[in-house]
C-alpha positions in Angstrom: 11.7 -26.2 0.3 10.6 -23.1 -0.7 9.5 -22.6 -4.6 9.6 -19.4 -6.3 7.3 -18.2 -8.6 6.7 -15.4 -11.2 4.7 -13.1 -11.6 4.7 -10.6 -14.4 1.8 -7.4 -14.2 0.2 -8.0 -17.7 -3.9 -7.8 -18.6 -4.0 -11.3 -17.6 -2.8 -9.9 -14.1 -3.6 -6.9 -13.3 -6.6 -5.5 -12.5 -8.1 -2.1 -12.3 -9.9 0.1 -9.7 -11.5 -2.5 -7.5 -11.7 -5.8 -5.3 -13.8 -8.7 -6.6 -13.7 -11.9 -4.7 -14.7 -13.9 -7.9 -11.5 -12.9 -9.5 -9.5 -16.5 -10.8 -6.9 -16.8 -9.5 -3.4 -15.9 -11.6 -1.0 -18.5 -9.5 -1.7 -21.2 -6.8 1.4 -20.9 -4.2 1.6 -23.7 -0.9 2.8 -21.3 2.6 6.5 -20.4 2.6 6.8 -20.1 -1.3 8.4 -16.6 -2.7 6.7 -14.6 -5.6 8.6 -12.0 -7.7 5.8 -9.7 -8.6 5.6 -6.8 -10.6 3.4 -3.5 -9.5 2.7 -0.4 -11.4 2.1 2.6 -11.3 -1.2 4.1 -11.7 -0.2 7.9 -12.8 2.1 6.5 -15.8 0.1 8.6 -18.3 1.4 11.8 -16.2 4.2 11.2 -18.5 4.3 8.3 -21.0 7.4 9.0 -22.9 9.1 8.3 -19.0 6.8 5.9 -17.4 5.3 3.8 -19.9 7.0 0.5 -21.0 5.2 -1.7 -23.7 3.7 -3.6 -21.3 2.1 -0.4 -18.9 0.7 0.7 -22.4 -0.8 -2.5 -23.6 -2.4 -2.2 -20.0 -3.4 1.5 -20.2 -4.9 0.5 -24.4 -6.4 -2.6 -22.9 -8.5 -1.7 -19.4 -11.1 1.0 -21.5 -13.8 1.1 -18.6 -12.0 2.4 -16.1 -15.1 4.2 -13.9 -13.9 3.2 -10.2 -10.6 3.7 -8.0 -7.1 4.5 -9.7 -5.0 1.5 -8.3 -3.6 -1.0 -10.9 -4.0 -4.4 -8.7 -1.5 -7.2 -9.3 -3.3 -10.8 -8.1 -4.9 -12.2 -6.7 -2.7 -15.6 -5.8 -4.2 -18.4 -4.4 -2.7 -19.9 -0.9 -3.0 -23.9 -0.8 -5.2 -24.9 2.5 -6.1 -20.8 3.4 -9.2 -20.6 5.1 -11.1 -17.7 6.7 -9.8 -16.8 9.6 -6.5 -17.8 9.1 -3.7 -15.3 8.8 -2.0 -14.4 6.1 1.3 -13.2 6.1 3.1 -11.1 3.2 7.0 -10.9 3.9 9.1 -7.9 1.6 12.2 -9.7 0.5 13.3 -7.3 -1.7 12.2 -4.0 -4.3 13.7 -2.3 -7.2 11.9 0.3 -9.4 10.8 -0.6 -12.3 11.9 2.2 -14.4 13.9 5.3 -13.1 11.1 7.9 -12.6 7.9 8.3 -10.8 5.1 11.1 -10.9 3.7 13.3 -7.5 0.2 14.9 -8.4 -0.9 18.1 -5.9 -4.7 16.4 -6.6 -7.8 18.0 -6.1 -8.3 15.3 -2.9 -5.2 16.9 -1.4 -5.0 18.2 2.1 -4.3 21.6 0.9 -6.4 21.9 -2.3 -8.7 24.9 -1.7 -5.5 26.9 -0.4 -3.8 26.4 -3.7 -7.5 27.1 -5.9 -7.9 23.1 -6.5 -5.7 24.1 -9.3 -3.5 20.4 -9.9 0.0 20.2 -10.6 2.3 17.2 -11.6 5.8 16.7 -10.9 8.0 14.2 -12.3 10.7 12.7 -10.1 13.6 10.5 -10.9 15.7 8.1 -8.9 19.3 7.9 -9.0 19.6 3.9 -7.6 23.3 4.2 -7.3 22.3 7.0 -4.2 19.2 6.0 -3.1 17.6 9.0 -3.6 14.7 10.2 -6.0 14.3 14.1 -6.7 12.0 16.3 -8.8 13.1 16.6 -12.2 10.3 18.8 -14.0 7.0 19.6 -13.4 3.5 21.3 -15.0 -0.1 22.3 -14.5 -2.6 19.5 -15.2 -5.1 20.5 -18.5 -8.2 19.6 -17.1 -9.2 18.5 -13.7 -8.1 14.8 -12.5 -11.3 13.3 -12.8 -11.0 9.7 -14.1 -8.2 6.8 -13.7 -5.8 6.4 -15.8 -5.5 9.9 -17.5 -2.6 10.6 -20.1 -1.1 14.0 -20.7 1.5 13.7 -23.9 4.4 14.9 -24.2 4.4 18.5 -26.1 0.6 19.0 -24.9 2.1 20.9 -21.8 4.9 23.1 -20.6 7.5 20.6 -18.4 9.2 23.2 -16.8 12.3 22.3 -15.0 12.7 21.9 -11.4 16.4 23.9 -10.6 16.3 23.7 -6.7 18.0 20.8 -5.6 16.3 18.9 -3.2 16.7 14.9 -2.8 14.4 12.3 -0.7 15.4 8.6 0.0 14.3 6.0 -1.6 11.3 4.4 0.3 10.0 1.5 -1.7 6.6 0.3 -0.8 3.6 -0.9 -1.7 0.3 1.3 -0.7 -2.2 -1.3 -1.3 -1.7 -5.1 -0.5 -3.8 -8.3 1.5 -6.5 -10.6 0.3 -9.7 -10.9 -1.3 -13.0 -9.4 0.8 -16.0 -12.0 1.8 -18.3 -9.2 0.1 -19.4 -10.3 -3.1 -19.0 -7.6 -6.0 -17.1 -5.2 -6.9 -15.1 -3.0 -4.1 -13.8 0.4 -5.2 -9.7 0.6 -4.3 -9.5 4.4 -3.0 -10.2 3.3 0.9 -8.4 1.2 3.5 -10.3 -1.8 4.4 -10.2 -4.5 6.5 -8.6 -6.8 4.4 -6.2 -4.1 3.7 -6.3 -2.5 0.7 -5.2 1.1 0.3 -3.5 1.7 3.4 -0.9 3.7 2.4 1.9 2.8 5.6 4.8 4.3 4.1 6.6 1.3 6.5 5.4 -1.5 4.4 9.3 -1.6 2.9 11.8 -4.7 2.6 12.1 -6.4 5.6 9.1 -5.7 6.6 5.8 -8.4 6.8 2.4 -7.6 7.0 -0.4 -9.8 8.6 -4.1 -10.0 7.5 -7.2 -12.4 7.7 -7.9 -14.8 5.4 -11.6 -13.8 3.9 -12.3 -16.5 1.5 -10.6 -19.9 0.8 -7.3 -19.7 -0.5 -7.1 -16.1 0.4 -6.8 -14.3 -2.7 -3.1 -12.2 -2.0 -2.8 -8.8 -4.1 0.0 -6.0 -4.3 -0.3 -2.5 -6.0 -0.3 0.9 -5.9 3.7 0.5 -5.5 5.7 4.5 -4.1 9.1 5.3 -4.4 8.7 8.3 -1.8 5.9 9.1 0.6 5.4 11.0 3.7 3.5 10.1 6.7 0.1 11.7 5.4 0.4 11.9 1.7 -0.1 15.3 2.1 -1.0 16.6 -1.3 -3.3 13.7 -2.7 -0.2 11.1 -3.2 3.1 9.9 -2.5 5.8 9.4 -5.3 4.1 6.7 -7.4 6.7 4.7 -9.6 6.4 1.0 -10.8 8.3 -1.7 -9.0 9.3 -4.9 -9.0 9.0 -6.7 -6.1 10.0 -9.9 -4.6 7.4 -11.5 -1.5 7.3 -14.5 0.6 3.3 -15.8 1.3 3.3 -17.2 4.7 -0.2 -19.1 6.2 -0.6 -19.1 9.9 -3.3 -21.5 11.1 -5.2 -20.9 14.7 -3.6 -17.3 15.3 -5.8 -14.7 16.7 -6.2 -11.1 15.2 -8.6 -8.5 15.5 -10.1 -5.9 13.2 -7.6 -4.3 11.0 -3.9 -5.3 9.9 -0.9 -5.4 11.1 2.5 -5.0 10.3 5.6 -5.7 11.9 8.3 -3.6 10.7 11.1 -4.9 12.8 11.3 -2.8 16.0 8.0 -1.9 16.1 4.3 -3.6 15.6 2.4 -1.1 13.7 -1.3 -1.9 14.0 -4.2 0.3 11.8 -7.6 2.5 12.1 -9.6 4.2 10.0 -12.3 6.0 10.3 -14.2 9.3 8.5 -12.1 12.1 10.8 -8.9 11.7 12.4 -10.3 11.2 15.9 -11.9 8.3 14.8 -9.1 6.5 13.2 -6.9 7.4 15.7 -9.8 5.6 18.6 -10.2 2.7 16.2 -6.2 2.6 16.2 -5.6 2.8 20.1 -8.8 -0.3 20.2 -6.6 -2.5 18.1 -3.1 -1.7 19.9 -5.1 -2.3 23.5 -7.0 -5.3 22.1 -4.0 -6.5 20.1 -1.2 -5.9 23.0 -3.6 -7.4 25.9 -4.2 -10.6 24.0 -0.1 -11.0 23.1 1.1 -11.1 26.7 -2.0 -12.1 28.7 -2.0 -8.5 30.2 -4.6 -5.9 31.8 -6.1 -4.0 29.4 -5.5 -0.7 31.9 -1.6 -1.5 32.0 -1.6 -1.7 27.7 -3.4 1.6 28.0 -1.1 3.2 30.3 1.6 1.8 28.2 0.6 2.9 25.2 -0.1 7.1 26.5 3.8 6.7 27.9 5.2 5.1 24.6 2.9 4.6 22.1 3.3 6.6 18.9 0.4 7.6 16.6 1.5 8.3 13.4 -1.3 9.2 10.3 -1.1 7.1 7.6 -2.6 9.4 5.2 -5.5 11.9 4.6 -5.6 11.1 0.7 -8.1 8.3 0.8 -11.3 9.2 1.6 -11.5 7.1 5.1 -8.6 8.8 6.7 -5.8 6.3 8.5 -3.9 6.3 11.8 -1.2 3.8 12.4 -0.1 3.2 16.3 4.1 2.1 16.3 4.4 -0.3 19.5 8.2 -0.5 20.6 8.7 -4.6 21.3 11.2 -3.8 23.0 8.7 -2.1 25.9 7.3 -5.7 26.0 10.8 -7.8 26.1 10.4 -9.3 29.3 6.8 -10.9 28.8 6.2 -14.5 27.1 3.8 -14.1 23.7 0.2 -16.0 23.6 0.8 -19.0 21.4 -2.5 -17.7 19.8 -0.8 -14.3 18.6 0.7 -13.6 15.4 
């Protein structure tokens, strides 16, 4: 049966900016057991009066060197008999914000930055639960340029000036960075989308929803942060809605299944496989390599048919442009592949 485990984001969990595979361990979990786990957001400080609880500001007093990526990493959880190689899968059981408002940033590292004078603005949004919706409530220009984690602006150093058009987004819960310790010793810097996973940024990574990665290092090392309540394919302007939220996973361990470069994740109708790469062309080839490679191997299928497949129904999505190493997701319908009988070997 099943055990399930807590996890709250404190400084014993959390860490900031970076990947380390000589990280202890904060929990031990055996394949199949759940975690509730918290994730926060990194741009509380955009307004702490909103964002911060006591224990976001014992985090923000506590982590003092922050000099590498922004993401506050909740982890990493050890999985009994993980090897490398194996897969690892994290299952989205359920998600709840945190607290009932989340900040947007148009960033300097936005799409559009030199057409708006790499001037930066915050807004602050806030969810109604009840409707399922989050909407900007206020919003101001930064004081200085965004050039460190972990920046706070207080309240009355800054005009909030109130958002009066009424526009409403759904709620899409996620969590922008997740997967398992890298082989590479050292430190790793958060901001790109690795292997492993890291900052991918699929906006599809929701309840329901499981994502699949390689097992780098014994016991596999699973992290969650960088945690959205909104965010369009792209994150457009630098980021999506970040917000804090509480989570609740399920850690699966899948011995002697093949995968290939990058993750995947299955988000119900569709599997949703990953590439990255310096321009979009390249992420999008790296992409289209992993759907071929990944759909080929599934069904025991021609890798010309999977191609021809994938140009009639295939769907190429961008992941986002905010990240340095820009990301292409590629949706595969199952339901194109219904008929055929899956390699024993796949995920």
């Amino acid at each position: 049966m099943s055990k399930v485990h807590k996890v709250e984001a404190n400084i014993e969990t959390v860490k900031w900016g970076y990947f380390d595979n000589s990280w202890e361990p904060i929990l031990e979990v055996e394949s199949g057991d759940i975690v509730d786990i918290e994730a926060l957001n990194h741009q509380s400080g955009d307004a702490p009066d909103l964002l911060f609880d006591e224990k976001i500001k014992e985090i923000y007093e506590h982590f003092t060197d922050r000099n590498m990526g922004d993401h506050l990493i909740t982890g990493p959880i050890y999985v009994k008999d993980a090897e490398p190689g194996d897969v690892i899968e994290i299952k989205i059981i359920d998600m709840k914000p945190r607290m009932n408002y989340g900040s947007q940033v148009l960033a300097n590292w936005g799409n559009l930055s030199n057409e708006f004078n790499r001037e930066e603005t915050i807004f602050i949004y806030e969810v109604d639960p009840d409707k399922n919706i989050t909407y900007p409530l206020f919003t101001y220009d930064y004081p200085r340029p965004i050039n460190a984690p972990g920046l706070v602006t207080e309240p009355g150093s800054v005009e909030r000036k109130p958002v009066k058009d009424k526009i409403t987004l759904p709620l899409n819960l996620h969590f922008g960075t997740a997967g398992v310790l890298p082989a590479k010793d050292g430190k790793i810097h958060s901001l790109e989308p690795k292997n492993f996973g890291g900052n991918f940024d699929n906006k599809n990574f929701v309840k329901g929803t499981s994502l699949y990665t390689r097992a780098q290092i014994n016991g596999a090392g699973v992290f969650v942060g960088d945690s959205h309540f909104a965010q369009g394919d792209g994150e457009l302007s630098g980021t999506g809605v970040e917000g804090s939220v509480n989570g609740r996973i399920q850690i699966n361990l899948h011995k002697n299944k093949k995968m290939f470069k990058n993750i995947i994740l299955d988000s119900g109708e569709h599997w949703e496989v990953h590439g990255y790469g310096h321009t979009l062309d390249l992420a999008a080839h790296e992409a289209a390599v992993e759907a071929v490679d990944f759909i080929s191997h599934r069904f025991n299928i021609s890798k010309e048919l999977v191609y021809s497949t994938l140009s009639a129904k295939g769907d190429f999505h961008i992941t986002q442009v905010a990240n340095g190493v820009k990301g292409v997701h590629c949706r595969i319908l199952k339901e194109a592949y219904k008929n055929l009988e899956a390699n024993d070997e796949s995920i």
